[in-house]
PDB file of N, CA, C and O in Angstrom, chain B, residues numbered from 101:
ATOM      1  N   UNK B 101       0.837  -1.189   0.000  1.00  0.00           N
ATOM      2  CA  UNK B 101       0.000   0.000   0.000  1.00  0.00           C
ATOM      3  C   UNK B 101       0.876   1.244   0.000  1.00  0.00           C
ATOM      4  O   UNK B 101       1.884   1.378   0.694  1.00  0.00           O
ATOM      5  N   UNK B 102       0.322   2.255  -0.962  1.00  0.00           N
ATOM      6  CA  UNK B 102       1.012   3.718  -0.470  1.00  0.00           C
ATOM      7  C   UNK B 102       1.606   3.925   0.828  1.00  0.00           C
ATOM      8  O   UNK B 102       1.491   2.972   1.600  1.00  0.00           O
ATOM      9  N   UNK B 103       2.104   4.757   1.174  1.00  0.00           N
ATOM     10  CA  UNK B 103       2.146   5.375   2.784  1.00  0.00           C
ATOM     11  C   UNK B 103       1.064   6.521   3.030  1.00  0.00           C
ATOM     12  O   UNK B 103       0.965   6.971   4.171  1.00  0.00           O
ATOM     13  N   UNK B 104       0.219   7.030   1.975  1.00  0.00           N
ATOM     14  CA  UNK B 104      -0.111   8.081   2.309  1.00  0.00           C
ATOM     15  C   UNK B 104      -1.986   6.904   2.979  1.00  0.00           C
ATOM     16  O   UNK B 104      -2.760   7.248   3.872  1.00  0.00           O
ATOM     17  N   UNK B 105      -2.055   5.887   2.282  1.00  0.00           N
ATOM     18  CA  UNK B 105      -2.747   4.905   2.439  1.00  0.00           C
ATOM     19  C   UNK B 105      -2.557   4.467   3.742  1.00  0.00           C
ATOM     20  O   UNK B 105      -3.504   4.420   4.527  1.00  0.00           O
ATOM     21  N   UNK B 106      -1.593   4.188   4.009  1.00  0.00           N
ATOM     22  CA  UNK B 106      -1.269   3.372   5.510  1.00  0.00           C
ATOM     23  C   UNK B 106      -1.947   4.598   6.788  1.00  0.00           C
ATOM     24  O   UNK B 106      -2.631   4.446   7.801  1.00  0.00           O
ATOM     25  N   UNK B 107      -1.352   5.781   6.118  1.00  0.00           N
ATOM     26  CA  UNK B 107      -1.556   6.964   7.516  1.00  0.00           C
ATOM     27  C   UNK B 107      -2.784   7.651   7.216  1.00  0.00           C
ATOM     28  O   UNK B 107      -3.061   8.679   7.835  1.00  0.00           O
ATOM     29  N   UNK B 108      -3.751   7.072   6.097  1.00  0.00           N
ATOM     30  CA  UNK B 108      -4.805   7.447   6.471  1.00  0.00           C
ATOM     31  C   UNK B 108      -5.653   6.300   7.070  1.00  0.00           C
ATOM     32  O   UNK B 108      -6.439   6.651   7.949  1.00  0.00           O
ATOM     33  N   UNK B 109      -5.626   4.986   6.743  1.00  0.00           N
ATOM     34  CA  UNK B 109      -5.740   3.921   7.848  1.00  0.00           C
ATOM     35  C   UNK B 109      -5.417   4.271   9.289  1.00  0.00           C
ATOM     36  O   UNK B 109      -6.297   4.447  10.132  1.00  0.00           O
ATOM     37  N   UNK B 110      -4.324   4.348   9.495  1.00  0.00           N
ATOM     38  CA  UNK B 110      -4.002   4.452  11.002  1.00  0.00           C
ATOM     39  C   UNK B 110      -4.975   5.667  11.325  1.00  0.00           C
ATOM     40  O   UNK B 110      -5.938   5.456  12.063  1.00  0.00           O
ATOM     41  N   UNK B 111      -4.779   6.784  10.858  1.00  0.00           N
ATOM     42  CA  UNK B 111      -5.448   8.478  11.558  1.00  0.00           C
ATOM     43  C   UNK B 111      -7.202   7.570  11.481  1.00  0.00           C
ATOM     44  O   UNK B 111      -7.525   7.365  12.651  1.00  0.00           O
ATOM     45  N   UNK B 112      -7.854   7.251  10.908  1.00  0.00           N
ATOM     46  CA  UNK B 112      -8.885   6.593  10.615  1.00  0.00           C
ATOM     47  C   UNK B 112      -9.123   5.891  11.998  1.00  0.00           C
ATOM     48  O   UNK B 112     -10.072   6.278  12.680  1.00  0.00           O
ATOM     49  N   UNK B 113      -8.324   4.893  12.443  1.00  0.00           N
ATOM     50  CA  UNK B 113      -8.775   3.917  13.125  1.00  0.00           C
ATOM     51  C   UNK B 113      -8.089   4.504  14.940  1.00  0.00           C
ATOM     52  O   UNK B 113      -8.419   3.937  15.981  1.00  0.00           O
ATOM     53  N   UNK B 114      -7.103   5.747  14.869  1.00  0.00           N
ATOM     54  CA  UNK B 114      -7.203   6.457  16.507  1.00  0.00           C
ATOM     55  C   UNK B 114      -7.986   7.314  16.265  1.00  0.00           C
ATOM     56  O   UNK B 114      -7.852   8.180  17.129  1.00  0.00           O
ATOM     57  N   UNK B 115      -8.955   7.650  15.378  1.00  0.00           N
ATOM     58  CA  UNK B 115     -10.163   9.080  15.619  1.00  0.00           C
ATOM     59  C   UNK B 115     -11.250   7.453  16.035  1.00  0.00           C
ATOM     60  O   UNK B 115     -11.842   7.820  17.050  1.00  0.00           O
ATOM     61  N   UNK B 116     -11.579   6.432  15.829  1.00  0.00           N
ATOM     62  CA  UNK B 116     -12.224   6.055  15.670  1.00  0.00           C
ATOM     63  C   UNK B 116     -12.284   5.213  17.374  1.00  0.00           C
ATOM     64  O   UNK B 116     -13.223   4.917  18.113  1.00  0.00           O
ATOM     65  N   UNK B 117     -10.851   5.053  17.476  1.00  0.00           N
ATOM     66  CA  UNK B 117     -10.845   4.822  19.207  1.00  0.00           C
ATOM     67  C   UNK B 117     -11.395   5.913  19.957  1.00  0.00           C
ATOM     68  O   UNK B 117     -12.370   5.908  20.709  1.00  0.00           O
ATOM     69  N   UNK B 118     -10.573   6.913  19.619  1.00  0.00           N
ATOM     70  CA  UNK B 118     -10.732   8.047  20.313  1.00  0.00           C
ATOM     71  C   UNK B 118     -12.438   8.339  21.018  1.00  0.00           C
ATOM     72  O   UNK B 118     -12.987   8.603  22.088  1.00  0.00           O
ATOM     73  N   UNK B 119     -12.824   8.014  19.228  1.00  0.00           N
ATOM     74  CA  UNK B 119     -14.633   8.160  20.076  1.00  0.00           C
ATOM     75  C   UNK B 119     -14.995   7.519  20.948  1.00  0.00           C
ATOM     76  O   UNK B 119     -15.573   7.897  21.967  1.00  0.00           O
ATOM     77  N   UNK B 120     -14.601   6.156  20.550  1.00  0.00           N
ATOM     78  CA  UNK B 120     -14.978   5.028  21.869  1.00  0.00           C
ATOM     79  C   UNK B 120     -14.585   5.653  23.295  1.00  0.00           C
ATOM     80  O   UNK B 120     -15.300   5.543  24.291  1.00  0.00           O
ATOM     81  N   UNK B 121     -13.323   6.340  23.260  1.00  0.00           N
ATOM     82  CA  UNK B 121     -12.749   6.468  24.490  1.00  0.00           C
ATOM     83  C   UNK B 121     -13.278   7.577  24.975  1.00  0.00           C
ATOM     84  O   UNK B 121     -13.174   7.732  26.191  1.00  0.00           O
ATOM     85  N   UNK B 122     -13.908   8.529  24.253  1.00  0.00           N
ATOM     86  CA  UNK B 122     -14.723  10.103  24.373  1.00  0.00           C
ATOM     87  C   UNK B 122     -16.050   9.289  25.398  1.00  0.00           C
ATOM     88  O   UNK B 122     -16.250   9.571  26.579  1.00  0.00           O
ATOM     89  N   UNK B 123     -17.087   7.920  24.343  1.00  0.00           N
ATOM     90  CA  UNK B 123     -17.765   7.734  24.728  1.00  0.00           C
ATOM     91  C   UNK B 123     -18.107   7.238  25.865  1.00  0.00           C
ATOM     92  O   UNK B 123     -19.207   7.502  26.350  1.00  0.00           O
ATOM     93  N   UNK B 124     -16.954   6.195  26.661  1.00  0.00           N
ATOM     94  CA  UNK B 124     -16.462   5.275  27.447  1.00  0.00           C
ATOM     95  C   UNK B 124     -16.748   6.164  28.500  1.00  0.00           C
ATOM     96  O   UNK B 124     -17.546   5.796  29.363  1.00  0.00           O
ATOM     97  N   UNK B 125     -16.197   7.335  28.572  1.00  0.00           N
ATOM     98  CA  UNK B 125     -15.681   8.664  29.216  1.00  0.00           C
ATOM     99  C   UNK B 125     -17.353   9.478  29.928  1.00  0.00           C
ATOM    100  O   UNK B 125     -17.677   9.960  31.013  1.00  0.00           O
ATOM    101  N   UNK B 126     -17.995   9.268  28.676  1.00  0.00           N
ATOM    102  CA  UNK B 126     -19.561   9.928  29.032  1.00  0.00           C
ATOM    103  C   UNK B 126     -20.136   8.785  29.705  1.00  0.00           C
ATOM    104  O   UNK B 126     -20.953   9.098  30.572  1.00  0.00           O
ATOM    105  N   UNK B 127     -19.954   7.654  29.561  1.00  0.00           N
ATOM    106  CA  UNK B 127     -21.002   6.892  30.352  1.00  0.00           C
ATOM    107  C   UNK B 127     -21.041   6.587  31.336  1.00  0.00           C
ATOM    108  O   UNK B 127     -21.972   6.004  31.892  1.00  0.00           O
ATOM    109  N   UNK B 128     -19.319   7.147  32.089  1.00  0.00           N
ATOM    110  CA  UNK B 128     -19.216   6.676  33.064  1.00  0.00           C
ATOM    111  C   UNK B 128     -19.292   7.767  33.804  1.00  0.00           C
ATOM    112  O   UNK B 128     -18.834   7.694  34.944  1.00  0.00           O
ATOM    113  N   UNK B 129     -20.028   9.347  33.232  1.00  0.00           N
ATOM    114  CA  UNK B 129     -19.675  10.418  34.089  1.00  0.00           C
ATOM    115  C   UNK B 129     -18.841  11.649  33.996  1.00  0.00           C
ATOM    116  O   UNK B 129     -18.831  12.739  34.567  1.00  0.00           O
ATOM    117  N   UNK B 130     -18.030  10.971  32.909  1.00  0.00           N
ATOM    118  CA  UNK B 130     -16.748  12.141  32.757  1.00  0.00           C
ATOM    119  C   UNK B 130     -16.864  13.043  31.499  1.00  0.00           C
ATOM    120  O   UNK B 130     -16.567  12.600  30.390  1.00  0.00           O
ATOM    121  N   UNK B 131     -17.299  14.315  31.685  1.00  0.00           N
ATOM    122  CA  UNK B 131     -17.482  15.118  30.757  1.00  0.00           C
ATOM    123  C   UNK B 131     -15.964  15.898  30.434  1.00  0.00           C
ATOM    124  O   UNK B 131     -15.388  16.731  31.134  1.00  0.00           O
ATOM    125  N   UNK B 132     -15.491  15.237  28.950  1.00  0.00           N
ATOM    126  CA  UNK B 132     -14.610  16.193  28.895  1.00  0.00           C
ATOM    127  C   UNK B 132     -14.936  17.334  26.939  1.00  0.00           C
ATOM    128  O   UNK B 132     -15.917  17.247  26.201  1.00  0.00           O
ATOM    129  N   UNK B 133     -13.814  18.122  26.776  1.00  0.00           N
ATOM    130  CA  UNK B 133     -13.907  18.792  25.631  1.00  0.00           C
ATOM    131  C   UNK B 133     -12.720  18.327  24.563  1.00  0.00           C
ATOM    132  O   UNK B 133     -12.332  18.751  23.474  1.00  0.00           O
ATOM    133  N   UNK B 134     -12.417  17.432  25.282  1.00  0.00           N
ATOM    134  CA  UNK B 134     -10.862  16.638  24.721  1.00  0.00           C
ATOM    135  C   UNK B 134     -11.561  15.928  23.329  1.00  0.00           C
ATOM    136  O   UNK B 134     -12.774  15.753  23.221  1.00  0.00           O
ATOM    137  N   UNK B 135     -10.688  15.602  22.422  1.00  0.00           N
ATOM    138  CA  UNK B 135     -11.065  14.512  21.305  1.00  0.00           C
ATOM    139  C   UNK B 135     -11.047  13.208  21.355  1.00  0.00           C
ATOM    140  O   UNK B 135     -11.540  12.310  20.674  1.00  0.00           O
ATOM    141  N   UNK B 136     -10.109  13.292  22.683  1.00  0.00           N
ATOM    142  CA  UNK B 136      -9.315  12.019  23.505  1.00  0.00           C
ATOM    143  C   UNK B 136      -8.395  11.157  22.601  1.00  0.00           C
ATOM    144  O   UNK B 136      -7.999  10.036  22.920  1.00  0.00           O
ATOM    145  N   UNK B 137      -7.998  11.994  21.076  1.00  0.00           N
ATOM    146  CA  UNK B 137      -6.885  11.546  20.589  1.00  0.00           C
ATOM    147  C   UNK B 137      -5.761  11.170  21.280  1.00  0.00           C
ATOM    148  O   UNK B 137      -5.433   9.996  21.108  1.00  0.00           O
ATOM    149  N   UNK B 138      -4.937  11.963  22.163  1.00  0.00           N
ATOM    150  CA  UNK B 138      -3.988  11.925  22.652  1.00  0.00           C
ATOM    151  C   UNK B 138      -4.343  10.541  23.616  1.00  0.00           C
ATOM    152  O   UNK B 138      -3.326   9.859  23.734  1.00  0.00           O
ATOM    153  N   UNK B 139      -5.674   9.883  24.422  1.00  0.00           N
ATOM    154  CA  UNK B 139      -5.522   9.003  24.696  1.00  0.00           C
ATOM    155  C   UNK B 139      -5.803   7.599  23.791  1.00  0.00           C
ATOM    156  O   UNK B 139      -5.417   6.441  23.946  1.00  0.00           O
ATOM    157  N   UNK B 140      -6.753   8.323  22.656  1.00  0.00           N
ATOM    158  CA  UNK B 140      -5.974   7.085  21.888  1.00  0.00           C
ATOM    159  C   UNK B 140      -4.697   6.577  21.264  1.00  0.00           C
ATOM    160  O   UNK B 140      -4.270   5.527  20.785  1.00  0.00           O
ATOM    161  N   UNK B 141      -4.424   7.400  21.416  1.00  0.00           N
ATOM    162  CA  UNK B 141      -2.613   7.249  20.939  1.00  0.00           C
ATOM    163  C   UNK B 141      -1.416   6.056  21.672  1.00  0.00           C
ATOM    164  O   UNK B 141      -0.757   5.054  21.393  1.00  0.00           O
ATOM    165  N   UNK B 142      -1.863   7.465  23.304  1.00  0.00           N
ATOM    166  CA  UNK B 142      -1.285   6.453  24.458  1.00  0.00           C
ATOM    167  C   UNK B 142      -1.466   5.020  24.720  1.00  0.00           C
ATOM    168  O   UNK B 142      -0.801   4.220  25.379  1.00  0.00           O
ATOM    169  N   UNK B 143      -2.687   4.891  23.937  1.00  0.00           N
ATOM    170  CA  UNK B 143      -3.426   3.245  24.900  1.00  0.00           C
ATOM    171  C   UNK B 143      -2.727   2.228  23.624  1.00  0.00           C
ATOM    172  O   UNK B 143      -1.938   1.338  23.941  1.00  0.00           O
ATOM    173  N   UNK B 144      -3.118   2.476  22.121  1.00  0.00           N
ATOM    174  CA  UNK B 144      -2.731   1.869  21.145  1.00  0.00           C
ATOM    175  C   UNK B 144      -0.736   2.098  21.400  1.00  0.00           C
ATOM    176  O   UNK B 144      -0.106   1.208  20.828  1.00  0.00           O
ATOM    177  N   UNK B 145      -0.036   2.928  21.999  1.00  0.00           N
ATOM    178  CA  UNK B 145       1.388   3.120  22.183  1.00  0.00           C
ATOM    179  C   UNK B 145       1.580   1.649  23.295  1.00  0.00           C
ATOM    180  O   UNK B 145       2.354   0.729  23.028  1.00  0.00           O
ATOM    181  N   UNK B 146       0.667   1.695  24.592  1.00  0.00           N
ATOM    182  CA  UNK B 146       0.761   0.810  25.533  1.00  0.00           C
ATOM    183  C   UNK B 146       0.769  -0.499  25.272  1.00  0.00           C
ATOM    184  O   UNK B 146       1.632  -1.339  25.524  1.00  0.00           O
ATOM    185  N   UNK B 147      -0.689  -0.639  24.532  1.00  0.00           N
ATOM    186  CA  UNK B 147      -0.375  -2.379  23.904  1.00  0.00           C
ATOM    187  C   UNK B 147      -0.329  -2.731  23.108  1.00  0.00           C
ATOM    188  O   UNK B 147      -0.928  -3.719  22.681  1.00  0.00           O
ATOM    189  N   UNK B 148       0.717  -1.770  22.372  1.00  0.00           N
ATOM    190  CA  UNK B 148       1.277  -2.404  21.210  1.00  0.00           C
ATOM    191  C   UNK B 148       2.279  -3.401  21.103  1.00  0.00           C
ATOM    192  O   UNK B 148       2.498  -3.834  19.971  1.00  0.00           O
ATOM    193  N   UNK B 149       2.880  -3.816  21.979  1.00  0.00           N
ATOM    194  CA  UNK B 149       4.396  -5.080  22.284  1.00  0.00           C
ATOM    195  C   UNK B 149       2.853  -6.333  22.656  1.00  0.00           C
ATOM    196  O   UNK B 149       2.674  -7.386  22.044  1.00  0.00           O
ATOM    197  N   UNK B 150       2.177  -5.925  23.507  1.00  0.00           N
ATOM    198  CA  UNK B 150       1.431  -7.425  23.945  1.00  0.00           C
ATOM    199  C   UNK B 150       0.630  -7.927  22.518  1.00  0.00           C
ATOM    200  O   UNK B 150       0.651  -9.103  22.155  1.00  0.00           O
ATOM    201  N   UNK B 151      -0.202  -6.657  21.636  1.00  0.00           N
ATOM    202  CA  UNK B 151      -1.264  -7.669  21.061  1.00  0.00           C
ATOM    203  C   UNK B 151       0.318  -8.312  19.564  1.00  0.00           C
ATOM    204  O   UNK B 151       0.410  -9.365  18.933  1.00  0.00           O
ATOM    205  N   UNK B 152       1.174  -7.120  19.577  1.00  0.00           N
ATOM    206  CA  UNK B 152       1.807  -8.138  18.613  1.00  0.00           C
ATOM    207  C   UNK B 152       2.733  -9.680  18.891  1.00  0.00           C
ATOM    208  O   UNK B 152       3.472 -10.331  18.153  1.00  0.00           O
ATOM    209  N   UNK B 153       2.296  -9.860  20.266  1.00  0.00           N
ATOM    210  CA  UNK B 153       3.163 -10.903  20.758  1.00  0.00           C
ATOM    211  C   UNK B 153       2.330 -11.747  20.465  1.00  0.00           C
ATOM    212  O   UNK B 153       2.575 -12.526  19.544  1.00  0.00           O
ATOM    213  N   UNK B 154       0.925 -11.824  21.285  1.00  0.00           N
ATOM    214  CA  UNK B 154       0.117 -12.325  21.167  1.00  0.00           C
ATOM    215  C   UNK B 154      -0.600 -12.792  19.577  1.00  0.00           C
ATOM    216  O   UNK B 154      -1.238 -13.793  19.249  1.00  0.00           O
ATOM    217  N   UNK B 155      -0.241 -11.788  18.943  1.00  0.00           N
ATOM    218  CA  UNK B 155      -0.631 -12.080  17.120  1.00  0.00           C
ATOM    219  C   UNK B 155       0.761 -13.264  16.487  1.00  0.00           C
ATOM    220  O   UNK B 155       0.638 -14.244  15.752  1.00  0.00           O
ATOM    221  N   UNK B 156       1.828 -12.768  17.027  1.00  0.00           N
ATOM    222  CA  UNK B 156       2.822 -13.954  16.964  1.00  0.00           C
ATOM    223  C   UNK B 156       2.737 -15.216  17.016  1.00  0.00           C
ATOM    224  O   UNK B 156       2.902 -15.982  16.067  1.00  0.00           O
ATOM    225  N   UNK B 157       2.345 -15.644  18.681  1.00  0.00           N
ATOM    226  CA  UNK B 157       2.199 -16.539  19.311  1.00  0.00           C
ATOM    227  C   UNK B 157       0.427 -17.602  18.670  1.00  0.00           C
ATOM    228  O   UNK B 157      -0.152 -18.659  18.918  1.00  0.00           O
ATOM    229  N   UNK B 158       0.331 -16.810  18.088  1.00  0.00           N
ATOM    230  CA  UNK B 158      -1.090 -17.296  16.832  1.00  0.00           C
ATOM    231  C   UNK B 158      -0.693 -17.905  15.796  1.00  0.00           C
ATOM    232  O   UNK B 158      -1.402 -18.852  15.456  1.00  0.00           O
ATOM    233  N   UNK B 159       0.520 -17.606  14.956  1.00  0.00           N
ATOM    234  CA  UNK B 159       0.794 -17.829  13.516  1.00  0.00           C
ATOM    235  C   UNK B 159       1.704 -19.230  13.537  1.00  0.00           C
ATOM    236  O   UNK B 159       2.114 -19.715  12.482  1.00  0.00           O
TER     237      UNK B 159
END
């Protein structure tokens, strides 16, 4: 694939956490004005070594 392909995949799929994590955020109470990009970033940064171990340990 392109690269310009790949990084619109990726930007695609942390706006798409992000909501989850916006929404996650409202249901439990927490009103913020954030996009909560920056925590989708962090969380997909965090387990990124486990799910690719785990995708390894599959093949």
């Amino acid at each position: 694939m392109e690269q310009e392909t790949l990084e619109t995949l990726l930007v695609a799929q942390i706006v798409t956490l992000a909501f989850q994590i916006k929404a996650d955020k409202k249901a439990h109470g927490t009103t913020t004005t954030s996009t909560c990009v920056r925590d989708a970033i962090k969380l997909i940064q965090q387990q990124r070594p486990e799910v690719l171990q785990r995708l390894a340990e599959n093949r």
